[in-house]
N, C-alpha and C positions, 0 to 999 in steps of 0.2 A: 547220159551216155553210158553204154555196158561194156564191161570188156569180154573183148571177145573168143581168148582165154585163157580165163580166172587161173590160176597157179594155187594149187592146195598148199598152204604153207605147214608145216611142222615144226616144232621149238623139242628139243632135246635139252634137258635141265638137270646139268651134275651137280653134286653137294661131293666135293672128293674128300677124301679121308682113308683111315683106318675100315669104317664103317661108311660107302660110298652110296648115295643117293643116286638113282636115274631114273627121269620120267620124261616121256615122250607126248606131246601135247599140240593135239592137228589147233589151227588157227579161230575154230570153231567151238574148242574147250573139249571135245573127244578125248579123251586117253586113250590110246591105244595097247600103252606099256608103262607100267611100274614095278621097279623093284628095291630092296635095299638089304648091299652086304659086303663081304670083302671090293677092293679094289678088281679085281678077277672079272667081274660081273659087266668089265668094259671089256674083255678078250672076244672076240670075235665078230665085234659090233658090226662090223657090214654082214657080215653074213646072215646075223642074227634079224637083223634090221635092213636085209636086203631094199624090201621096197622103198628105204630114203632115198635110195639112188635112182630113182626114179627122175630123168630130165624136166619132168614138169612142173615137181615138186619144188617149193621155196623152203627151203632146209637153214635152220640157225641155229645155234648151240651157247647156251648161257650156262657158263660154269663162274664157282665162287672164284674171286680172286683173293688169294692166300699172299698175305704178307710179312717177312719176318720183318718182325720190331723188336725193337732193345725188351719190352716189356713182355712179348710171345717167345723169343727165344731164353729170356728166364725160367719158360716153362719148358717148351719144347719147339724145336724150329717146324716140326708136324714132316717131317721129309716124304711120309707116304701120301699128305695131301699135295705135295709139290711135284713127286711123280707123278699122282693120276692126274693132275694137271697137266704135264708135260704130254701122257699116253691123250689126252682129249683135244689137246694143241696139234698132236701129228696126224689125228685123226682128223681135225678140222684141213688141215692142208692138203691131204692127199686127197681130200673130197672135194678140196676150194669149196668149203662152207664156212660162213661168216662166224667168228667164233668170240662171243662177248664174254667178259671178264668183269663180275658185278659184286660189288663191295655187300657183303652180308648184310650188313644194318642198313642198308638204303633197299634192300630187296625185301626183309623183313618190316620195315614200314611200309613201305608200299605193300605189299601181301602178307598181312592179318590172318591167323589161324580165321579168325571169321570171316574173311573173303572165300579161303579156301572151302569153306563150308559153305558157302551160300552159294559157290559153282558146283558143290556137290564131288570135290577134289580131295577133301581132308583124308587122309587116311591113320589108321592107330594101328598098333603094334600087329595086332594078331592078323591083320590086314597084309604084312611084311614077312609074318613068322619071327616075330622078335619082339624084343621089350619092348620099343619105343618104335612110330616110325618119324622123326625129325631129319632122318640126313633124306629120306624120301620125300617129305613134304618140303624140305628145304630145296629140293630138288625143281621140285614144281614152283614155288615161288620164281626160283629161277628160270624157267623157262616163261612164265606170266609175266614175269617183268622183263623181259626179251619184249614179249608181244610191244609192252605198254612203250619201252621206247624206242624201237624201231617198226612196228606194225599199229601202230596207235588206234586204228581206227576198228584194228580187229579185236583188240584188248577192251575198245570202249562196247563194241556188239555183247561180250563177254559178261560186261558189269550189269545185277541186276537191278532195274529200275531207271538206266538210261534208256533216253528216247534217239533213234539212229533213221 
C-alpha cells in the first residue's frame, strides 16, 4: 500500500550554547544547512529557512535539553544555553512544530562520530570556519536521533547495511 502523499519530513538539530550548533536534515539524510557560532545564528530563522513552512512538509526540531544540577551550576548554570533554548521553544510554538528535548549522552550513544561519517555527515573545523565543529555535528546527532525515535523507519533507511 503507497501513500498517496508522502510528506517530506525535515529535522532541524540545535546544540545551544555560547557557540550554537544548527543543522537542518531532510528525512532522506540531505543537508540542506549547516552552520556553527554565536546564539545570533537563530535570528531570523523563518525567514532564513522560509521553505520549512511549507504545509507539506513534516518539520521537527531536536534540541539538547540543558539541566542545572547541583554539580553544573558549581561550574556554570550556561544561562546562554538556557536562552537559545527558550528562542528554539518560541520558535517551535509559533510554527506548532513538534519540538524534542534530548539528553546529550543518549544522543551521543546512539550517534557515533562513526555513524556521522559513514552518512557522509561528519564535519571538522574548517568545514564551520572555526577550531572545532562539535556544537555542529552535535547538532546533527540531534536531529538523527529525532529521526530514530519518532520517524524510525526513516532513520533505519538512513543506516548503512540495513536491509528496508
Amino acid at each position: 500500500m503507497s501513500q498517496r502523499n508522502p510528506r517530506t519530513t525535515f529535522v532541524v538539530g540545535v546544540d545551544p550554547g555560547d557557540s550554537t550548533g544548527l543543522a537542518i536534515i531532510r528525512g532522506d539524510g540531505f543537508r540542506p544547512h549547516f552552520e556553527q557560532g554565536p546564539p545570533s545564528i537563530l535570528d531570523d530563522f523563518t525567514v532564513r529557512f522560509a521553505f520549512l513552512l511549507n504545509p507539506g512538509y513534516d518539520v521537527l526540531v531536536a534540541c539538547e535539553r540543558f539541566v542545572v544540577t547541583v554539580d553544573t551550576a558549581k561550574h556554570s548554570a550556561q544561562p546562554t544555553a538556557q536562552q537559545t533554548i527558550g528562542v528554539v521553544a518560541r520558535l517551535c510554538r509559533l510554527n506548532v512544530w513538534p519540538l524534542h528535548l534530548q539528553s546529550p549522552s543518549d544522543v551521543k550513544s546512539l550517534i557515533p562520530n562513526a555513524l556521522l561519517r559513514d552518512l557522509g555527515l561528519y564535519l571538522r573545523g574548517r568545514d564551520v570556519d572555526a577550531r572545532d565543529a562539535n556544537d555542529v555535528n552535535d547538532a546533527q546527532r540531534h536531529a538523527l536521533a529525532a529521526l530514530a525515535y519518532h520517524r524510525a523507519s526513516m532513520f533505519d533507511r538512513l543506516i548503512p547495511g540495513t536491509v528496508t
